[in-house]
C-alpha positions in Angstrom: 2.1 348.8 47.8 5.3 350.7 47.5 6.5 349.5 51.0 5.6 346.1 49.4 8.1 346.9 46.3 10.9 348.1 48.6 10.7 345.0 50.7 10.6 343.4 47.6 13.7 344.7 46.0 15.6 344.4 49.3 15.1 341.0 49.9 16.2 340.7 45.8 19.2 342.7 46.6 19.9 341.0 50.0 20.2 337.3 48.4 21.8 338.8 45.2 24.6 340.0 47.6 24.6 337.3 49.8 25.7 335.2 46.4 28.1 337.7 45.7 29.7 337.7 48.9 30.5 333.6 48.6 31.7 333.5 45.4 33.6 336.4 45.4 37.4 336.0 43.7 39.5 338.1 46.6 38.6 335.9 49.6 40.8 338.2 51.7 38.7 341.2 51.3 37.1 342.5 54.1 33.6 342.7 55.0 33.9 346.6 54.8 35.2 347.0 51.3 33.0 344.6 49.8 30.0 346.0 51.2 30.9 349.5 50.1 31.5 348.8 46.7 28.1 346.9 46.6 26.0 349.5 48.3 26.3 351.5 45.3 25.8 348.6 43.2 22.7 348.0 44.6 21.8 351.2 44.2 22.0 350.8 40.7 20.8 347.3 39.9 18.1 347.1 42.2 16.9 350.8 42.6 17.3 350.4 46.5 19.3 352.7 49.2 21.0 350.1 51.3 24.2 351.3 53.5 27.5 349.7 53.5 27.2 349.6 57.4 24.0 347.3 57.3 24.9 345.1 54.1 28.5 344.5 56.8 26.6 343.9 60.0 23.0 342.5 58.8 23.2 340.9 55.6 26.7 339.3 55.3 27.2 336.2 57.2 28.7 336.3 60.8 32.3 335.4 61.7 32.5 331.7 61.9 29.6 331.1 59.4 31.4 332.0 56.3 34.7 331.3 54.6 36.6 334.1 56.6 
């Protein structure tokens, strides 16, 4: 059950940021800076530990799939 909640709350966070991420104001911010400020918003919002590096490398979109 609590493996379910975590899950749960990731995936939550995961489109929440995803969102984020394409409507963002600063276009020219990198992929770095936007996922560290949001690892502790997560962190927060969703009650889930999620590192900067894999909100950057697993959960934003890839080069030449986004707006960048």
């Amino acid at each position: 059950m609590a493996a379910e909640n975590a899950s749960k709350r990731n995936l939550e966070a995961r489109a929440w940021v995803v969102t984020e991420w394409a409507s963002r104001r600063n276009k020219a911010e990198s992929k770095a800076s936007f996922a560290s400020r949001h690892s502790v918003l997560i962190k927060n919002r969703f009650n889930a530990t999620v590192s900067a590096e894999q909100i950057k490398r697993e959960w934003l979109p890839k080069l030449g799939t986004d707006s960048r």
